[in-house]
C-alpha positions in Angstrom: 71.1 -166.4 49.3 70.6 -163.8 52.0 73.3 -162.7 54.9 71.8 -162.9 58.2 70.4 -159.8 59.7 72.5 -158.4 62.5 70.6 -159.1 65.6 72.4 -156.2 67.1 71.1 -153.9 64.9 67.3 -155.5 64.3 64.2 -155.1 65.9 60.9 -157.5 66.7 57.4 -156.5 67.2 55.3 -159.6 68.0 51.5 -158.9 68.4 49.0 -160.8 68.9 44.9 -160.6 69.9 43.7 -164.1 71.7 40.6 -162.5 73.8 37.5 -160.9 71.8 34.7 -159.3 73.5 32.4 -159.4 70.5 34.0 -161.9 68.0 35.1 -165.3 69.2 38.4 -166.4 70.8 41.8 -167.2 69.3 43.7 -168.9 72.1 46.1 -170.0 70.1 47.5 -166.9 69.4 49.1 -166.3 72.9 51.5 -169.3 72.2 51.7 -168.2 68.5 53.6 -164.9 70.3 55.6 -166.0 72.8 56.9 -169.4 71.0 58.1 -167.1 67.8 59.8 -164.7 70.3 61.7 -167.3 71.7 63.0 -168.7 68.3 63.9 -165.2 67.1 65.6 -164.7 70.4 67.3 -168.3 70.7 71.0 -167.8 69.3 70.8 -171.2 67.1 68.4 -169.5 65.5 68.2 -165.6 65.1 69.9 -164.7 68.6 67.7 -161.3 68.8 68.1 -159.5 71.8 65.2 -160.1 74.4 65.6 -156.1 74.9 65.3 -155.8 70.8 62.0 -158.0 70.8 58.8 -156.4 72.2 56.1 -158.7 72.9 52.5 -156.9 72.6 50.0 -159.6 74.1 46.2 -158.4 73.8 46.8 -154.5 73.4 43.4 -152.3 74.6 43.8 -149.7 72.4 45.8 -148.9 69.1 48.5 -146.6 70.6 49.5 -149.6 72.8 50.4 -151.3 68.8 51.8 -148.7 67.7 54.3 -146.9 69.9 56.1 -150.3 70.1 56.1 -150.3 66.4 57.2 -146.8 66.4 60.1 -147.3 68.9 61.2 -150.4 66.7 61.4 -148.5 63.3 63.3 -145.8 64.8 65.6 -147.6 66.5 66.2 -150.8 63.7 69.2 -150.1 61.6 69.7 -153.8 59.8 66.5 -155.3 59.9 62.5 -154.6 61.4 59.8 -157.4 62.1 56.5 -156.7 62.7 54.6 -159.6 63.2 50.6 -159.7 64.2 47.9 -162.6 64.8 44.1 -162.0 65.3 41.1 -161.4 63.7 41.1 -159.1 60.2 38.0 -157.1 59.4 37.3 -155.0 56.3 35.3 -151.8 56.2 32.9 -150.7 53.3 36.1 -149.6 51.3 37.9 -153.2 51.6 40.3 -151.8 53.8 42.4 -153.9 56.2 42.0 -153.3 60.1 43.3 -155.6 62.6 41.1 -156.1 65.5 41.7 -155.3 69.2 39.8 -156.6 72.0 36.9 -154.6 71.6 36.6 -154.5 68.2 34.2 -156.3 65.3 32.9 -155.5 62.0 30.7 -152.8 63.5 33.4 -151.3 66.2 36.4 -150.5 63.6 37.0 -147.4 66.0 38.5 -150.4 68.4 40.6 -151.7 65.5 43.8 -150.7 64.4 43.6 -149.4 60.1 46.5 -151.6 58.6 48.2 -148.0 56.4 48.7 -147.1 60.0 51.3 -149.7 60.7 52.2 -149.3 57.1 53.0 -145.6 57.5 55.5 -146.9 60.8 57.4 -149.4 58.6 57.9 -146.7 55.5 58.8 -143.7 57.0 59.8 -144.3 60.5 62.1 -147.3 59.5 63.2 -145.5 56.4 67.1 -146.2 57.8 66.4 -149.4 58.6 68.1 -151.6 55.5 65.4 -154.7 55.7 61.8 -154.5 56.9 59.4 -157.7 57.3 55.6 -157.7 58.0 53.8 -161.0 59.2 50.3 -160.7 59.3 48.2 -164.4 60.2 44.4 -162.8 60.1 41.3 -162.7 58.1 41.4 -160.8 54.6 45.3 -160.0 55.4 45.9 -160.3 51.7 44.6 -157.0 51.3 48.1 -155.8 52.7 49.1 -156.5 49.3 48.2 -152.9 47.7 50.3 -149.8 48.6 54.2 -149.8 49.4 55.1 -153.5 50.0 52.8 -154.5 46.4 54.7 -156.1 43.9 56.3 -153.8 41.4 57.4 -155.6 38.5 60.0 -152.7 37.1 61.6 -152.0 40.8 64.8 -152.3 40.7 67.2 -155.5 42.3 68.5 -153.7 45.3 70.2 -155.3 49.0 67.6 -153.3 51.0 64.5 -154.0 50.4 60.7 -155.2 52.1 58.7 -158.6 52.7 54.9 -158.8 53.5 53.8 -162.3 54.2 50.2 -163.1 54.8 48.4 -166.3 55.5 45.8 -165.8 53.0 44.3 -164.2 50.0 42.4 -161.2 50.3 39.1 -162.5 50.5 40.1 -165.9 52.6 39.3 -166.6 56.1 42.6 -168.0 58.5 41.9 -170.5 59.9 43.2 -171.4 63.9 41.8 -175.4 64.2 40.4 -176.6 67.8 42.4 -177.2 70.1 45.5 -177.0 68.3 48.4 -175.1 69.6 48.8 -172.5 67.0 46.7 -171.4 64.6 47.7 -172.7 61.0 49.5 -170.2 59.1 51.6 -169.3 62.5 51.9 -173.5 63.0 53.7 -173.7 60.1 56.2 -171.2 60.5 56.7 -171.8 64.0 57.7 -175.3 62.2 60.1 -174.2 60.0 62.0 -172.3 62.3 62.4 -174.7 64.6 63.5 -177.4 62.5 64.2 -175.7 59.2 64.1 -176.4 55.8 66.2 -179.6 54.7 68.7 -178.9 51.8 67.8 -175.4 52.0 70.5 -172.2 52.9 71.7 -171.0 55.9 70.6 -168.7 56.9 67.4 -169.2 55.2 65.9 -166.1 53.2 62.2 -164.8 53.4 61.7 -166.9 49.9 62.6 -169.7 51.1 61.3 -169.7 54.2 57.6 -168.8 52.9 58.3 -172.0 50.1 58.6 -174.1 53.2 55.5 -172.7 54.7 53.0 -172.2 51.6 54.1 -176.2 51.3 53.2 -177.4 54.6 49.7 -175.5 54.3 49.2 -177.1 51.2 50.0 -180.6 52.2 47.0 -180.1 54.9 44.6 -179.0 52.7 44.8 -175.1 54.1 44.5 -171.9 52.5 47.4 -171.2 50.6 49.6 -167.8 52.1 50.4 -164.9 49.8 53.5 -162.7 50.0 55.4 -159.7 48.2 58.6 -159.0 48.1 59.7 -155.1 47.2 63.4 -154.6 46.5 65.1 -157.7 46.7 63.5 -158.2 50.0 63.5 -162.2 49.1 66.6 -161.8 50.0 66.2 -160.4 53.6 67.0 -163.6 56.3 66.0 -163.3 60.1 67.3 -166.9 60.8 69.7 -170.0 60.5 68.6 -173.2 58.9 68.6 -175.4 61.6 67.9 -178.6 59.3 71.5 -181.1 59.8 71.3 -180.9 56.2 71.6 -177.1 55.5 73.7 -175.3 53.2 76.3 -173.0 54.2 75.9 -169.1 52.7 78.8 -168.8 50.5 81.1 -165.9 51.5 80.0 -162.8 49.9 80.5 -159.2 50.1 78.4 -157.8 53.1 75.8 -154.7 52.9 77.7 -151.3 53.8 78.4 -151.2 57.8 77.7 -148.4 59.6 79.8 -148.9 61.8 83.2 -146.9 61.6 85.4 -150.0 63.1 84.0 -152.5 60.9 84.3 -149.8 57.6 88.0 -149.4 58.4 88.9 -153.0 58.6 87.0 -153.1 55.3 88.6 -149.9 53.9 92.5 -151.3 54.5 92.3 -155.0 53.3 90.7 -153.6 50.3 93.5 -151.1 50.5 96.2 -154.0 50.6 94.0 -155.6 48.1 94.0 -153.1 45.7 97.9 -152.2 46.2 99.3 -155.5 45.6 97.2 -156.0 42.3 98.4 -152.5 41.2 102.2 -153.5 41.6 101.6 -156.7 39.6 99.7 -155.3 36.9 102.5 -152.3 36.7 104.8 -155.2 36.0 103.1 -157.0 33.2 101.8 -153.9 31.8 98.7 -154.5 31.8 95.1 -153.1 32.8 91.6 -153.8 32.5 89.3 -152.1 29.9 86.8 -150.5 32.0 83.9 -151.5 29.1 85.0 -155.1 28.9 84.2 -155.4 32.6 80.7 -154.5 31.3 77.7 -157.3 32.3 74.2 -158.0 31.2 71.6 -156.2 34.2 68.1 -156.6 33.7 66.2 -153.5 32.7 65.4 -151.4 36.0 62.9 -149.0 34.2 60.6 -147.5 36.5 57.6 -145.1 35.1 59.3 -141.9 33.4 59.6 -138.5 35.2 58.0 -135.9 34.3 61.0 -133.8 34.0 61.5 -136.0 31.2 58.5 -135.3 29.0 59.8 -133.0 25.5 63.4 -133.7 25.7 65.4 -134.7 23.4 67.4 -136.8 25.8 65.8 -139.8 27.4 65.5 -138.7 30.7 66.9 -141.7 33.2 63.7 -143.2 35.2 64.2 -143.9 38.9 66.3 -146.8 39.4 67.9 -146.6 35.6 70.9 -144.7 34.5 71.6 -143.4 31.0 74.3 -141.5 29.8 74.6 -137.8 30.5 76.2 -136.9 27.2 75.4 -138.7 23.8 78.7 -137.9 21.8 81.5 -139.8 22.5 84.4 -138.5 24.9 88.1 -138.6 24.4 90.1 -141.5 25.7 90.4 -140.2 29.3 93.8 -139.0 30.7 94.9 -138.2 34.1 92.3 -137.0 36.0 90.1 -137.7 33.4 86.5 -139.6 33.3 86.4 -142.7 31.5 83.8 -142.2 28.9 82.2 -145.9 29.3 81.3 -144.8 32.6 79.2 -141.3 32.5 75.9 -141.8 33.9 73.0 -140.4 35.9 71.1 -142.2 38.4 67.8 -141.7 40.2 67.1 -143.6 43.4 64.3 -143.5 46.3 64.8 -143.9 49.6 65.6 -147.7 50.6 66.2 -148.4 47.0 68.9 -149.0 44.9 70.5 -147.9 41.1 73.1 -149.6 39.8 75.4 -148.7 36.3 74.9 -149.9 33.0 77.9 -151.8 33.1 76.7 -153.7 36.4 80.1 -152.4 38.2 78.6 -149.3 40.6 75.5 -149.9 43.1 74.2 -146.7 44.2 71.6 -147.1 46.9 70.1 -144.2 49.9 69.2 -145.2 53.0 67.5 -141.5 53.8 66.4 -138.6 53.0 65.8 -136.3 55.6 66.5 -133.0 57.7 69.5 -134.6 58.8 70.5 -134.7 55.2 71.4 -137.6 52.7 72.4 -141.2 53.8 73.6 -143.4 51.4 76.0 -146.2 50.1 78.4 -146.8 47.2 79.2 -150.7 46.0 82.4 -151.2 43.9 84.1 -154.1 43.3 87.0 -153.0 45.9 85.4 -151.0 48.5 81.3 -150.7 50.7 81.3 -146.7 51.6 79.0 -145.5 53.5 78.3 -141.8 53.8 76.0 -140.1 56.4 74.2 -136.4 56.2 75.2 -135.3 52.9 74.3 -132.5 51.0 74.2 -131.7 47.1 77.2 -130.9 45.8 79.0 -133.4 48.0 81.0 -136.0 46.4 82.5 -139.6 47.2 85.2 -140.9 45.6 86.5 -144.8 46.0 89.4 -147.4 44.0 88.4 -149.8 42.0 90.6 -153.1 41.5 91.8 -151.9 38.2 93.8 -148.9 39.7 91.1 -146.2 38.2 88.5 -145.0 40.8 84.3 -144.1 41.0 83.5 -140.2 41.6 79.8 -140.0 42.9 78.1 -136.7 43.3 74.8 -135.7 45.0 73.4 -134.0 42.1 69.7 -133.1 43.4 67.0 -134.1 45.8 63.8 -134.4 43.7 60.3 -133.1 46.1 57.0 -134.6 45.1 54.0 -132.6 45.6 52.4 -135.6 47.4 51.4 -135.5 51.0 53.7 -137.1 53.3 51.5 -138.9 55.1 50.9 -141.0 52.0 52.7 -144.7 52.1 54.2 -143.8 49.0 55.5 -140.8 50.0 59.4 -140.6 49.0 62.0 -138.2 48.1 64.3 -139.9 45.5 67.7 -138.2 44.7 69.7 -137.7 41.4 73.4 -139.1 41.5 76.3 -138.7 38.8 78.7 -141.6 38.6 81.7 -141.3 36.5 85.0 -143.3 36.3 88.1 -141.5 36.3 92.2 -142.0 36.8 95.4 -140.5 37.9 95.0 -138.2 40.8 91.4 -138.3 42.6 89.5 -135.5 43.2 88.4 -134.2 46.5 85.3 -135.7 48.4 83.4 -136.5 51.5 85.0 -139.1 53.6 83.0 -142.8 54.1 82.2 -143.8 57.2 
């Protein structure tokens, strides 16, 4: 179960092609816009800013998509929707363009290629924690291949991405006569309105497609496809509004970024961590670091090349393994616990986490500006903003012992940047220590 995405700090892009020149019509689509920008911006559902959602109604050329798109990704810090309804056409590579006025199968030059909008939502978003593409066309399926595919060994991360489509690659959407939506956008127009009974609040992107793919099914329509990259299942844009909803249990939040907010955080965990110190100095007692240990899944990725004829396993993205194989000392003060010694690789918008499941690593950029990214204890969210290697953050853990992470390396693929793919992961050591902490970069 998802938190809701701060309006605040989200962006909308709603587009949507109703008039063709050579292909027919899709009235519908004009309500299909404007009725899902006024659910995203009602507060009983979403309560999105009307500045923060840009409504592109019949666009005559593709810079008139994509600037709004661009504006969006740069400016969306929590979550980015991009959202688009009109014909699909594929070129003699099976490539996804989405139609403009002008366009048809034989006028792709007055279409808009989908890796375009892609390459927006990847790199220009890359701060933005949660991203969400909507696509109700022709052929949108083929959105499926590149970044947003399914990657079976990606890692379970907060941030994360969610393409939904409203049919297979090779199926035809379907907008009945007369009807005041087309089908796909119907249904979800549906859901948000009256949400899904028995469901959460808010509702996440899984749940929210369930609804949907059910509804189509029930009426004999094609059946919507979706992916979800890094947890983004878990990404919500919107309160149940079914009487029967149930309430998001109360669960840590994703790191702010904002300074107030990381404060308030920083001194109840503070208090927190103070009063369980004093208790535990009276009964003499403190946690074994490697009995807080917990199953995680296995976050294997492909191995590096940097890897290849060593010794060592080298850690894949995503993974951790230890950075020495013999055993340590029991640590003193000042000293790192040896059941916490670990290397970890993450890309950009993802997130590692330690073998014993009690350190989430995650970046949130890589760029000129330097390093962004986010430490997850059990007592403390800290955020930290345009780092550099070498730098280091240090935060408590409830046990009185405390998490040392260091910017090890940024690691540069040879790839072109342009590429959806394109990313820049970066090495992290993670070790546990007690007694006096070392120095470090502050959070916030």
């Amino acid at each position: 179960m998802g938190r809701l995405s701060d309006p605040a700090e989200s962006r909308a892009v709603l587009i949507g092609v109703s008039r063709y020149q050579q292909m027919d019509e899709l009235p519908a689509v004009a309500a299909n816009v404007t009725t899902l920008a006024g659910l995203l911006t009602d507060p009983t559902v979403w309560g999105l800013p009307a500045a923060n959602c840009a409504v592109v109604l019949d666009p005559s050329s593709s810079v008139e998509i994509l600037e709004p798109i661009h504006e969006a990704a740069r400016s969306a810090r929590d979550a980015l929707v991009v959202y688009f309804a009109g014909h699909g056409l594929l070129d003699q590579h099976s490539r996804l363009y989405l139609g403009l006025p002008q366009g048809s199968p034989a006028r792709l030059h007055h279409a808009v290629h989908f890796d375009e909008i892609r390459r927006e939502v990847v790199l220009t978003a890359r701060r933005c924690r949660a991203k969400v593409v909507i696509l109700d066309c022709c052929y949108s399926g083929k959105a499926m291949t590149g970044y947003m595919s399914a990657r079976t060994a990606d890692p379970p991360v907060v941030d994360g991405a969610y393409l939904m489509t409203a049919t297979a690659e090779g199926t035809l959407a379907v907008a009945p006569p007369d009807a005041d939506y087309t089908a796909f956008t119907g249904a979800l127009v549906e859901t948000l309105r009256d949400g899904v009974p028995d469901g959460p609040d808010p509702l996440d992107m899984e749940t929210l497609f369930g609804h949907v793919e059910r509804k189509l099914s029930d009426r004999g329509l094609p059946t919507p496809q979706r992916r979800s990259r890094n947890e983004g299942h878990r990404i919500a844009i919107a309160r149940n509004r079914a009487p029967t909803a149930v309430p998001a249990p109360r669960v840590p939040s994703a790191p702010s970024r904002h300074p107030a907010r990381l404060a308030a955080a920083g001194g109840a965990a503070a208090l927190l961590l103070l009063v369980l110190l004093l208790a535990a100095q009276q009964v003499g007692m403190f946690s074994d670091a490697r009995e807080r240990g917990r199953q995680v899944p296995d976050l294997g990725k492909a191995p590096s090349a940097t890897g290849v004829g060593t010794a060592t396993p080298t850690p894949t993205r995503g993974q951790m393994s230890p950075t020495t194989s013999s055993p340590a000392p029991v640590p003193g003060p000042n000293q790192p616990d040896p059941a916490l010694n670990q290397r970890v690789t993450v890309g950009v918008g993802d997130t590692g986490r330690t073998s014993d499941g009690t350190v989430d690593v995650g970046v949130t950029y890589n760029s000129q500006d330097g390093i962004g990214f986010f430490v997850l204890t059990s007592a403390l969210n800290c955020t930290v903003n345009g780092s550099t290697v070498g730098d280091s953050v240090v935060v408590p853990e409830l046990s009185g012992s405390w998490i040392r992470v260091v910017v090890l390396r940024s690691i540069h693929p040879t790839v072109d940047a342009r590429d959806p793919t394109f990313d820049i992961p970066v090495v992290f050591s993670i070790t546990r220590g007690t007694g006096a902490k070392p120095k470090s970069v502050p959070c916030g």
